[in-house]
PyMOL Python script that loads the backbone (N, CA, C, O; Angstrom):
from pymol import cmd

cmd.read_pdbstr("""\
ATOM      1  N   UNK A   1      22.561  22.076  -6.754  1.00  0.00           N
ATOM      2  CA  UNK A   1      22.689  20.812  -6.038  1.00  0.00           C
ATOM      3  C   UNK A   1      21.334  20.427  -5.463  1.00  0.00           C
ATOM      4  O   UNK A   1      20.481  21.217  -5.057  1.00  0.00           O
ATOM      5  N   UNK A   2      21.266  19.233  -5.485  1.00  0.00           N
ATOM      6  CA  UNK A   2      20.101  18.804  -5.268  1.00  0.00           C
ATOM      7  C   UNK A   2      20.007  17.559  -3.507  1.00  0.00           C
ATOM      8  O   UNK A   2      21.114  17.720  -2.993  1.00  0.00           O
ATOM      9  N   UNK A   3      19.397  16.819  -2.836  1.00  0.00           N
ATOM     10  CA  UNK A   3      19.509  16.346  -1.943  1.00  0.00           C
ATOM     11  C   UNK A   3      18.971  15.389  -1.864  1.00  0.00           C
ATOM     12  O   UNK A   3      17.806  15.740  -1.676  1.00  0.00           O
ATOM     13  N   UNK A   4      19.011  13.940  -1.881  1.00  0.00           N
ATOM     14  CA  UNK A   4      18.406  12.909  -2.501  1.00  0.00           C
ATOM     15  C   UNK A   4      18.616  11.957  -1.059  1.00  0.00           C
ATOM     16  O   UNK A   4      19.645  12.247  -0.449  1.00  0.00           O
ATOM     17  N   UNK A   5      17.934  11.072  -0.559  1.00  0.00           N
ATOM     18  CA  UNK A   5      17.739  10.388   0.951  1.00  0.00           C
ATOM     19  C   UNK A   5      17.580   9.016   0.329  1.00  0.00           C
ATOM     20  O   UNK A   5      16.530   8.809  -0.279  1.00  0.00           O
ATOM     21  N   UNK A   6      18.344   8.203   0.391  1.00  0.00           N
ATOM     22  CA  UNK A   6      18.250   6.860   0.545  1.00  0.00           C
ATOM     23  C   UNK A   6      18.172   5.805   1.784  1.00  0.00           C
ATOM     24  O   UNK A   6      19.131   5.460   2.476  1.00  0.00           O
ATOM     25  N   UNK A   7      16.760   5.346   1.920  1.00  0.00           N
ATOM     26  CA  UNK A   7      17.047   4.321   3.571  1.00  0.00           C
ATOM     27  C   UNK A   7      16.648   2.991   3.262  1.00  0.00           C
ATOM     28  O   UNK A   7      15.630   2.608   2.685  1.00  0.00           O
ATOM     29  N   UNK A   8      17.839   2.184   3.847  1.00  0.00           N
ATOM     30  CA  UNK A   8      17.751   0.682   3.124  1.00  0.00           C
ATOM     31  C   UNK A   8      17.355   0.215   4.684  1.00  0.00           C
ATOM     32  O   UNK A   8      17.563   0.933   5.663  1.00  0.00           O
ATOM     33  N   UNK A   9      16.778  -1.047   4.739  1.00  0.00           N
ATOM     34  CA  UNK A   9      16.855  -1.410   5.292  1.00  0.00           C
ATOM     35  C   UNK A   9      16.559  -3.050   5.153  1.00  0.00           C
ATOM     36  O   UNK A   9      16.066  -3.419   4.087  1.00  0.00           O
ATOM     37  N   UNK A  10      16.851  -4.099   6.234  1.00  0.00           N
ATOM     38  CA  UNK A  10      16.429  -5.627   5.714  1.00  0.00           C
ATOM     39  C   UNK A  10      15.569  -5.941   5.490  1.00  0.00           C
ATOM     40  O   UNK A  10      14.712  -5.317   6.116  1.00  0.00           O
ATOM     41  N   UNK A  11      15.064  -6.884   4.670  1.00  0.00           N
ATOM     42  CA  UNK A  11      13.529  -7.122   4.143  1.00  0.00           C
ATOM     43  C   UNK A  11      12.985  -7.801   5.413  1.00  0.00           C
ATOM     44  O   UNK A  11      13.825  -8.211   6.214  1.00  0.00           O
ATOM     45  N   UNK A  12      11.584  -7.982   5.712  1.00  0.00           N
ATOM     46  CA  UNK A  12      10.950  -8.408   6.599  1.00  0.00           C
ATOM     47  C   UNK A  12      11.681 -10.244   6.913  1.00  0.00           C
ATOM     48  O   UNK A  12      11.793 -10.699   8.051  1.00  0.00           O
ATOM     49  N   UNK A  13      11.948 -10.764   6.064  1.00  0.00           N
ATOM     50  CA  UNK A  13      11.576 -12.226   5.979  1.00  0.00           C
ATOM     51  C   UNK A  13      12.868 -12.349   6.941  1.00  0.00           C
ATOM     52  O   UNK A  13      12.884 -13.331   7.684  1.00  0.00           O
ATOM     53  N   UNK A  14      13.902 -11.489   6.997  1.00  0.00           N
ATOM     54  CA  UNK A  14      15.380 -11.676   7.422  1.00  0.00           C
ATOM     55  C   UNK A  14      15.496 -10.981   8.715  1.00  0.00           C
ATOM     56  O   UNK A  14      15.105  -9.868   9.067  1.00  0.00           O
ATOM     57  N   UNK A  15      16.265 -12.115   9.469  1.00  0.00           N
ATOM     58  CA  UNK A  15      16.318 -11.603  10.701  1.00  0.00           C
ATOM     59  C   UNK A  15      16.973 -10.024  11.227  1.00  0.00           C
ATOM     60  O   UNK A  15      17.947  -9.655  10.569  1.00  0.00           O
ATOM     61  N   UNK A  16      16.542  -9.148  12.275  1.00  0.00           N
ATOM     62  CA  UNK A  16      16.995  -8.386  12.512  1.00  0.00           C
ATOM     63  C   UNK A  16      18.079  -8.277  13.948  1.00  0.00           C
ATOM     64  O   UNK A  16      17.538  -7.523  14.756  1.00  0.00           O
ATOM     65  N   UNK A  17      19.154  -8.696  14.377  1.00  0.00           N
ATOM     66  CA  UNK A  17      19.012  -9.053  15.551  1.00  0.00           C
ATOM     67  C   UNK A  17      19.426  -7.905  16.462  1.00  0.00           C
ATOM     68  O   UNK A  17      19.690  -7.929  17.665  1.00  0.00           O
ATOM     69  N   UNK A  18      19.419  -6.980  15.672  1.00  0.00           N
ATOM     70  CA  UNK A  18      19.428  -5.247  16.385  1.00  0.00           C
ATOM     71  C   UNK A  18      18.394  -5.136  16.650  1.00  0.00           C
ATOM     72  O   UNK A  18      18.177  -4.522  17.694  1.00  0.00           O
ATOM     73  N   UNK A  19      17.678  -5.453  16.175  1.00  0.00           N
ATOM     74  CA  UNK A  19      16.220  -4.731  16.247  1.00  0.00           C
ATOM     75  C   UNK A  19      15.543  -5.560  17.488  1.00  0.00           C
ATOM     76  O   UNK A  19      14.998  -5.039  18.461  1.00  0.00           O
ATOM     77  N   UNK A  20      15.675  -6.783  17.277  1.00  0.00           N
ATOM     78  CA  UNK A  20      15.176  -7.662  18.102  1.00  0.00           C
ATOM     79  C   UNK A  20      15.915  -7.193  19.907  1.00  0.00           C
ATOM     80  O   UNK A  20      15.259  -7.154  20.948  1.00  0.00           O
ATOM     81  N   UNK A  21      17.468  -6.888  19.748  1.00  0.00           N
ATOM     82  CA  UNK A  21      17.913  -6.142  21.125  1.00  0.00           C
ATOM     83  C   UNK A  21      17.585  -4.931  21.580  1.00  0.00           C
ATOM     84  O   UNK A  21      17.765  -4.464  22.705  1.00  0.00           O
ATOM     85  N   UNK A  22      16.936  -4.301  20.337  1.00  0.00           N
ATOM     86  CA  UNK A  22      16.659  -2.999  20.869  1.00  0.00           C
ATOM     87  C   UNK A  22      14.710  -3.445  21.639  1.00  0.00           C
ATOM     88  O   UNK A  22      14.455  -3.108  22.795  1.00  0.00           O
ATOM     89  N   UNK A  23      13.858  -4.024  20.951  1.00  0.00           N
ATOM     90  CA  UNK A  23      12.796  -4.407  21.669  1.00  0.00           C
ATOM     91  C   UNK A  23      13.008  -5.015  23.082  1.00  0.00           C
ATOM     92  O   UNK A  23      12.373  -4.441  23.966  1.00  0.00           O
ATOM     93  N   UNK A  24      13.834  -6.141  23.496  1.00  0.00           N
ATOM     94  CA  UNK A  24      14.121  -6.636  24.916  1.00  0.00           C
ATOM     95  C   UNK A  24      14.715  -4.998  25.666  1.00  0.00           C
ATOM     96  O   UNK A  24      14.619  -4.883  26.888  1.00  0.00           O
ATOM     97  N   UNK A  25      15.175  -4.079  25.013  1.00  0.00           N
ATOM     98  CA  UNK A  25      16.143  -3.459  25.967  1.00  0.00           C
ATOM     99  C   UNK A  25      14.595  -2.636  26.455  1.00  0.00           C
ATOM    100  O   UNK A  25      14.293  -2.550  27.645  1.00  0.00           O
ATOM    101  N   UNK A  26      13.698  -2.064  25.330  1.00  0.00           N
ATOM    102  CA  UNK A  26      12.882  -1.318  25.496  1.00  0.00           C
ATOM    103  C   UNK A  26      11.522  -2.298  26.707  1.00  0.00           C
ATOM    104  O   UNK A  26      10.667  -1.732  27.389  1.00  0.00           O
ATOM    105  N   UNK A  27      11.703  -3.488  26.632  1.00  0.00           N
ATOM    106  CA  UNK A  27      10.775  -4.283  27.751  1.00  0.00           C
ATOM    107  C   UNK A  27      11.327  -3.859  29.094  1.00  0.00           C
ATOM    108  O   UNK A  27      10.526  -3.623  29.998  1.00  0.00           O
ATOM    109  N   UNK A  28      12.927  -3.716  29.348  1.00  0.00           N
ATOM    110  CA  UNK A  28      13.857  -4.075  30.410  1.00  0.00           C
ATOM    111  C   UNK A  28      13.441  -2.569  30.806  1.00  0.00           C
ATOM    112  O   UNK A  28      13.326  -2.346  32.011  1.00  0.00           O
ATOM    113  N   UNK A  29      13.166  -1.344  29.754  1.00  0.00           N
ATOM    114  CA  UNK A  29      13.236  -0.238  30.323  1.00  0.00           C
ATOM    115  C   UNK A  29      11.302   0.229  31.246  1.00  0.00           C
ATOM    116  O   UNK A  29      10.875   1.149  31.943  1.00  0.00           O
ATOM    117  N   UNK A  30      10.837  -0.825  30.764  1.00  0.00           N
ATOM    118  CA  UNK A  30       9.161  -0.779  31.220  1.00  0.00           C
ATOM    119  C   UNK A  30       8.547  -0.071  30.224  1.00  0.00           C
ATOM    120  O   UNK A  30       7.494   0.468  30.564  1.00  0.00           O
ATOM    121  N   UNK A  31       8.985   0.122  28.812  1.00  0.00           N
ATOM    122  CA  UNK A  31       8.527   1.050  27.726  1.00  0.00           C
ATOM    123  C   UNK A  31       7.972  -0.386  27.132  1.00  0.00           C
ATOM    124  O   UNK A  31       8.605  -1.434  27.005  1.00  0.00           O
ATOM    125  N   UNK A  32       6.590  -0.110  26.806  1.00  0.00           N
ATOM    126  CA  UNK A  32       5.410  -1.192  26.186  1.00  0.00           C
ATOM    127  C   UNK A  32       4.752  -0.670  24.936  1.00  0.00           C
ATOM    128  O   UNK A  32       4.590   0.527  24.697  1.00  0.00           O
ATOM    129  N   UNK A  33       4.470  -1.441  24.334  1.00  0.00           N
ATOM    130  CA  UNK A  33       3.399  -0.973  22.551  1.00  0.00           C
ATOM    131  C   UNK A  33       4.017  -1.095  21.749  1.00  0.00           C
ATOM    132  O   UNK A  33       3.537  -0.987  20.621  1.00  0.00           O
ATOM    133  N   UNK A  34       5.630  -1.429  21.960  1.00  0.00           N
ATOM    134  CA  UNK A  34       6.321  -1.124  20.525  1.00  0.00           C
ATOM    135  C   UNK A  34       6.328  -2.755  20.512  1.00  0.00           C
ATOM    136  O   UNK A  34       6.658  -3.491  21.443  1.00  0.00           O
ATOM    137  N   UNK A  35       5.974  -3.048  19.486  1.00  0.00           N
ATOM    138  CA  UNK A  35       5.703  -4.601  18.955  1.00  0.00           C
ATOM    139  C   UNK A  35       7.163  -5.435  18.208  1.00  0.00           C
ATOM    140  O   UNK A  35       7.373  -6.639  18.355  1.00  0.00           O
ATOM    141  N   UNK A  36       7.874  -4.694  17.574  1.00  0.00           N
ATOM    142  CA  UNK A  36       9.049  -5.074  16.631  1.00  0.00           C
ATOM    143  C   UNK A  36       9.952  -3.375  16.119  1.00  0.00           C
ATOM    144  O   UNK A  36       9.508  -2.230  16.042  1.00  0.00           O
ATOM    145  N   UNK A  37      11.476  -4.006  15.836  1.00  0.00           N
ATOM    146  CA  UNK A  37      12.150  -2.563  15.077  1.00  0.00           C
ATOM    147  C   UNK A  37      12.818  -3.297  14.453  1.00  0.00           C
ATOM    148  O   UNK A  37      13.265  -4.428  14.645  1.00  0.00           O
ATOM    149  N   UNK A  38      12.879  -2.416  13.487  1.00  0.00           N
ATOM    150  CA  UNK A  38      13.612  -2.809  11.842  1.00  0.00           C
ATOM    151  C   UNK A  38      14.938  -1.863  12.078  1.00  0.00           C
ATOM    152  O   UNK A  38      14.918  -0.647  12.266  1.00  0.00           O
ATOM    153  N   UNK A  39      16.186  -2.783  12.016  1.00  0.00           N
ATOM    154  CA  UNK A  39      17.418  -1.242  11.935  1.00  0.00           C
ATOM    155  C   UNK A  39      17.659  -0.819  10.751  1.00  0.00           C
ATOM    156  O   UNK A  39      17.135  -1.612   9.968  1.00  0.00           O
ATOM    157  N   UNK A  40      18.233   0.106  10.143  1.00  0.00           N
ATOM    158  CA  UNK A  40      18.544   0.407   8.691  1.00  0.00           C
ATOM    159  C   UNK A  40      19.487   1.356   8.511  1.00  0.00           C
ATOM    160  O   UNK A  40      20.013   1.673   9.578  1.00  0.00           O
ATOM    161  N   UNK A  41      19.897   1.926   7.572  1.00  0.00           N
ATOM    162  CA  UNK A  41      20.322   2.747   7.148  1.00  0.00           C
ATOM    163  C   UNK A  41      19.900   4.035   6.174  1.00  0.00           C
ATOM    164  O   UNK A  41      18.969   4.058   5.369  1.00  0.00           O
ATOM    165  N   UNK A  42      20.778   5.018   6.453  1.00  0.00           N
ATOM    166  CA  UNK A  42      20.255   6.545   6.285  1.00  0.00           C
ATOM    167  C   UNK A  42      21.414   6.896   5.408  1.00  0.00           C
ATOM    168  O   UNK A  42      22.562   6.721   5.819  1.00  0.00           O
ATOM    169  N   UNK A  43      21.186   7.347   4.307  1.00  0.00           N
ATOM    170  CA  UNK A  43      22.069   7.704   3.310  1.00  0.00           C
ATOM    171  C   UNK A  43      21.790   9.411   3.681  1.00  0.00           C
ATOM    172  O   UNK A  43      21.105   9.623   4.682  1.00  0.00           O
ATOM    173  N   UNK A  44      22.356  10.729   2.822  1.00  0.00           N
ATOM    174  CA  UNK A  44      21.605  11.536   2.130  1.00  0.00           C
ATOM    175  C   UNK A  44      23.265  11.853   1.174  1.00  0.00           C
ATOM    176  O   UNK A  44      24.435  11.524   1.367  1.00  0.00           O
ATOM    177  N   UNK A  45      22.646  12.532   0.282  1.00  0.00           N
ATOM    178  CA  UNK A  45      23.380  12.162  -0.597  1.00  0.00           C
ATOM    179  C   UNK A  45      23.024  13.839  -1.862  1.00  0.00           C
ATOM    180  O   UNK A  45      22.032  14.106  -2.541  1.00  0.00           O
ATOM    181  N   UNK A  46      24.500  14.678  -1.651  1.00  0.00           N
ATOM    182  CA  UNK A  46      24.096  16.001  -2.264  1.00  0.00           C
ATOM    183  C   UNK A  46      24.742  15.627  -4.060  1.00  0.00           C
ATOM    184  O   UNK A  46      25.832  15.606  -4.632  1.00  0.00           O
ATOM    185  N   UNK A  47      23.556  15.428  -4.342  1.00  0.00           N
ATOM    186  CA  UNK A  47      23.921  15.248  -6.337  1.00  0.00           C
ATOM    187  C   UNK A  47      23.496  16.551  -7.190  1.00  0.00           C
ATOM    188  O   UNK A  47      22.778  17.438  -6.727  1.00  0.00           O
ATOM    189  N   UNK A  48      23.911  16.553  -8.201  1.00  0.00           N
ATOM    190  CA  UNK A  48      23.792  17.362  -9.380  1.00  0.00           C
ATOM    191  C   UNK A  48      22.424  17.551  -9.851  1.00  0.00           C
ATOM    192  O   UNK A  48      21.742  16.539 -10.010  1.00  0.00           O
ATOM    193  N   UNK A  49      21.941  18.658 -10.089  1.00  0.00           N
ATOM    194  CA  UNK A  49      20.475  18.711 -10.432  1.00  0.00           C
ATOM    195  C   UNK A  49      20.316  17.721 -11.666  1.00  0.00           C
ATOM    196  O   UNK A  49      19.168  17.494 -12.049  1.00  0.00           O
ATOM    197  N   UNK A  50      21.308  17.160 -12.269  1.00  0.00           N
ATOM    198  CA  UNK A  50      21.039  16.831 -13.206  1.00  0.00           C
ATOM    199  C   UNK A  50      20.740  15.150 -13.706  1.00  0.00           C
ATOM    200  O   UNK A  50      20.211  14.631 -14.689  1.00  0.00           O
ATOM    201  N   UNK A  51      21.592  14.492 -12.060  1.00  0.00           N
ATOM    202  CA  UNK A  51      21.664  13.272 -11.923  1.00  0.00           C
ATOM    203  C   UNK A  51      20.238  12.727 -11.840  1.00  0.00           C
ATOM    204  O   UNK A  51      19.475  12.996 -10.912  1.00  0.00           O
ATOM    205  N   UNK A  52      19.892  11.833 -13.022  1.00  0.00           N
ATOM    206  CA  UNK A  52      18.616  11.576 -12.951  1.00  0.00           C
ATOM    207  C   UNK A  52      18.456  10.175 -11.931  1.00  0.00           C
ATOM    208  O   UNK A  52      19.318   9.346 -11.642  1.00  0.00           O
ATOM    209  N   UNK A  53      16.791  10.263 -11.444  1.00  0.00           N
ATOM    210  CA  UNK A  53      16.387   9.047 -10.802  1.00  0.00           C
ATOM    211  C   UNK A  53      16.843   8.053 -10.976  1.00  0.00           C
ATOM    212  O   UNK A  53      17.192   7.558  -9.904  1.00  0.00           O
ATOM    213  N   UNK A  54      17.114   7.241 -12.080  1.00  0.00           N
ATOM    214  CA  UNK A  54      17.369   5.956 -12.639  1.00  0.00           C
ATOM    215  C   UNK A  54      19.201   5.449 -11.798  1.00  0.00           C
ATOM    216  O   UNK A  54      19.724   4.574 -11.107  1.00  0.00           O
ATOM    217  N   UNK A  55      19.507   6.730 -12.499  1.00  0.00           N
ATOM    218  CA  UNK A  55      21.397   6.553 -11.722  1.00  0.00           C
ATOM    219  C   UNK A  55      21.393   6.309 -10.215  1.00  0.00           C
ATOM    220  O   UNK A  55      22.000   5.324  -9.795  1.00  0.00           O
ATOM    221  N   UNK A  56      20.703   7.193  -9.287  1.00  0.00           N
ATOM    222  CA  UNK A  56      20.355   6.838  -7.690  1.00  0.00           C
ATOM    223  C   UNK A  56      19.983   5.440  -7.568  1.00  0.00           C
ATOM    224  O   UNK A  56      20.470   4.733  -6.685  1.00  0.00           O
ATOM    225  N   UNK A  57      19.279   5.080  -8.277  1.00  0.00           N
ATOM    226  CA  UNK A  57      18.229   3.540  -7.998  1.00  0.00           C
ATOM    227  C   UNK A  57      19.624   2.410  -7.775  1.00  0.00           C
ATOM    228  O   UNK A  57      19.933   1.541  -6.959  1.00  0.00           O
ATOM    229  N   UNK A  58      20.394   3.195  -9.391  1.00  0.00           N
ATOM    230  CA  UNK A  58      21.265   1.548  -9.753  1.00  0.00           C
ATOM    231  C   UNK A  58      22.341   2.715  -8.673  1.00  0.00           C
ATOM    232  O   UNK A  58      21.536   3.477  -9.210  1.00  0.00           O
ATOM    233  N   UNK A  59      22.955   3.260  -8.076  1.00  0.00           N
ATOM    234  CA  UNK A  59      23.939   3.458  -6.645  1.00  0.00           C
ATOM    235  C   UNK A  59      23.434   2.666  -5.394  1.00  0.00           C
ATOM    236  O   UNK A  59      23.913   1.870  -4.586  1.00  0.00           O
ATOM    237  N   UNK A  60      22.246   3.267  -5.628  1.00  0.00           N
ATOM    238  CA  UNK A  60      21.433   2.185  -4.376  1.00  0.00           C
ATOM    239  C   UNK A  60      21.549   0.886  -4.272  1.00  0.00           C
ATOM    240  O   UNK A  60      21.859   0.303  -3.234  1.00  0.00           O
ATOM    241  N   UNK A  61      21.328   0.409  -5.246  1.00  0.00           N
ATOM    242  CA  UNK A  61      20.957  -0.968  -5.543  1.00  0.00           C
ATOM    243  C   UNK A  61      22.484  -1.754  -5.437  1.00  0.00           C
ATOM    244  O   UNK A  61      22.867  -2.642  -4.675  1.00  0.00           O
ATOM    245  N   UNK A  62      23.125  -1.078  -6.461  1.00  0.00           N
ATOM    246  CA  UNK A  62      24.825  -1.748  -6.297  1.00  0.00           C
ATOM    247  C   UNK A  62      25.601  -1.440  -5.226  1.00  0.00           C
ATOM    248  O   UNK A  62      25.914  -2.435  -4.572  1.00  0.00           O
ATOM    249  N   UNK A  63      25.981  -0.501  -4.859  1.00  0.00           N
ATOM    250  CA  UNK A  63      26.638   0.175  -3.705  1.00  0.00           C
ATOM    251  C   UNK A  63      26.296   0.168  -2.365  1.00  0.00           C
ATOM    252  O   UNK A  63      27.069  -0.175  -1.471  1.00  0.00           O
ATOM    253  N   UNK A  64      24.768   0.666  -2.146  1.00  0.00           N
ATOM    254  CA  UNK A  64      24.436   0.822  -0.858  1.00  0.00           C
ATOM    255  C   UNK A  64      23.690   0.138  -0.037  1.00  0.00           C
ATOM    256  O   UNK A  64      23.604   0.226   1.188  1.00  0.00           O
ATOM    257  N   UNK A  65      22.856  -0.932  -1.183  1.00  0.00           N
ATOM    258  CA  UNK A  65      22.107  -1.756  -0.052  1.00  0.00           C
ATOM    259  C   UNK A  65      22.592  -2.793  -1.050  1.00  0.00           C
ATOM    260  O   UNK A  65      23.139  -2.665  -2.145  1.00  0.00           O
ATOM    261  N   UNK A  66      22.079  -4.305  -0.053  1.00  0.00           N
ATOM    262  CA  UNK A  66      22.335  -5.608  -0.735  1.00  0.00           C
ATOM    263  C   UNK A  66      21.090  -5.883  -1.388  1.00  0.00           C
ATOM    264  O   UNK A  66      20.220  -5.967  -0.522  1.00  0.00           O
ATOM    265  N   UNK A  67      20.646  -6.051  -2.481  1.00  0.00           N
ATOM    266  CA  UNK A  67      19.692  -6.518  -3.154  1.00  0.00           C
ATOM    267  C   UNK A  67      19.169  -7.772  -2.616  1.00  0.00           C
ATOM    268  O   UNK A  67      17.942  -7.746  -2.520  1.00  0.00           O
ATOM    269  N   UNK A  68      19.646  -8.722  -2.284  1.00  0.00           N
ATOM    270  CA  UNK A  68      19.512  -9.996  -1.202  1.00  0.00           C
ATOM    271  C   UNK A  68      18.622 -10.055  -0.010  1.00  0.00           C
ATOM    272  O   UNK A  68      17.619 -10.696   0.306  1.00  0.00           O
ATOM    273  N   UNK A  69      19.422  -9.080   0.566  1.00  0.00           N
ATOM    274  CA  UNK A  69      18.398  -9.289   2.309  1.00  0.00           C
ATOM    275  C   UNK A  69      17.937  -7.743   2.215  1.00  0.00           C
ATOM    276  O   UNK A  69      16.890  -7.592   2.844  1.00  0.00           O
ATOM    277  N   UNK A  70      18.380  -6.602   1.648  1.00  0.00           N
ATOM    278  CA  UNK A  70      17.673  -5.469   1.980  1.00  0.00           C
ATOM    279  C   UNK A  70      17.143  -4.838   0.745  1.00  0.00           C
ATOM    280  O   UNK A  70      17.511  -4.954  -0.425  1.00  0.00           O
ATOM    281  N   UNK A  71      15.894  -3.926   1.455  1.00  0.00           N
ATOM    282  CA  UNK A  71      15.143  -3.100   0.599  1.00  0.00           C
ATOM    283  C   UNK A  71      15.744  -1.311   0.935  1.00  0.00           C
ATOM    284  O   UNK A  71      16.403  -0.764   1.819  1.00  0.00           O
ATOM    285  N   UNK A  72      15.275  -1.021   0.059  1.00  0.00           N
ATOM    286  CA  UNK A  72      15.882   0.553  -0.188  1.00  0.00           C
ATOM    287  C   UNK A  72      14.944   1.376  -0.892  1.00  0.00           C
ATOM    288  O   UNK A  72      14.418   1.174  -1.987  1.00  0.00           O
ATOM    289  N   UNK A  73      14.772   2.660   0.173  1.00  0.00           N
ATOM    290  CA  UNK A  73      13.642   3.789  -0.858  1.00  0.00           C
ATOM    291  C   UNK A  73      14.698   4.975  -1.285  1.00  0.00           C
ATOM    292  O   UNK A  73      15.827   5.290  -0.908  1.00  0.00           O
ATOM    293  N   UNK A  74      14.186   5.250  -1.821  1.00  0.00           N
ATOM    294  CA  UNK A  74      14.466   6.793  -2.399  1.00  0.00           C
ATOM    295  C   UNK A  74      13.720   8.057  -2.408  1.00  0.00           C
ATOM    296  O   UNK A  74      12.589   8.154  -2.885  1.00  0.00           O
ATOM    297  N   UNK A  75      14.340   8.973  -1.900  1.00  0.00           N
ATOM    298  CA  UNK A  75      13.226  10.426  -1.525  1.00  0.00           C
ATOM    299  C   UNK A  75      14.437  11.299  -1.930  1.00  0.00           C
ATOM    300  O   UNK A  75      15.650  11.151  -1.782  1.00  0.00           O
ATOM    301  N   UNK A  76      13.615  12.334  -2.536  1.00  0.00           N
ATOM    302  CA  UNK A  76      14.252  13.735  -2.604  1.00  0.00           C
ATOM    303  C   UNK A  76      13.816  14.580  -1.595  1.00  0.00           C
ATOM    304  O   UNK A  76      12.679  14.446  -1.143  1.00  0.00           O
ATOM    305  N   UNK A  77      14.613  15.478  -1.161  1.00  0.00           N
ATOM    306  CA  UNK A  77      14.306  16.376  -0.257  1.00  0.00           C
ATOM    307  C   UNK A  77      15.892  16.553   1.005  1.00  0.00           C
ATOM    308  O   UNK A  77      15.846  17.343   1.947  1.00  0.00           O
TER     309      UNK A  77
END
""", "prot")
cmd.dss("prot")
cmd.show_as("cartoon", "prot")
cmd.util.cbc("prot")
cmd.orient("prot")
């Protein structure tokens, strides 16, 4: 078995409005420097040594993130 990490998250151009509450909360707390946060999602995902790259991409792509407003990486480990 192998261990494969998928994290999608929204593309820049699209609003975040988690992200945007989590920056006001972090002003409200007197915590400064952090400029913007992106929220996303955290897959991991235990596959078959055998399941190649290509099959993850198109799960990713169809299943787990929206091709539309979000982007998605892929890491093994």
């Amino acid at each position: 078995m192998a261990r494969v990490v998928v994290d999608v998250v929204l593309k820049p151009e699209i609003l975040d409005p988690q992200g945007q509450a989590i920056v006001g909360a972090l002003a409200r707390l007197g915590i400064a420097g952090v400029r913007d946060v992106r929220q996303g999602k955290h897959f991991e995902l235990d596959v078959e040594d055998d399941l190649d790259d290509a099959t993850v991409v198109r799960l990713a792509d169809t299943l787990l993130a929206n091709p539309v407003i979000e982007n998605f990486s892929v890491h093994h480990g």
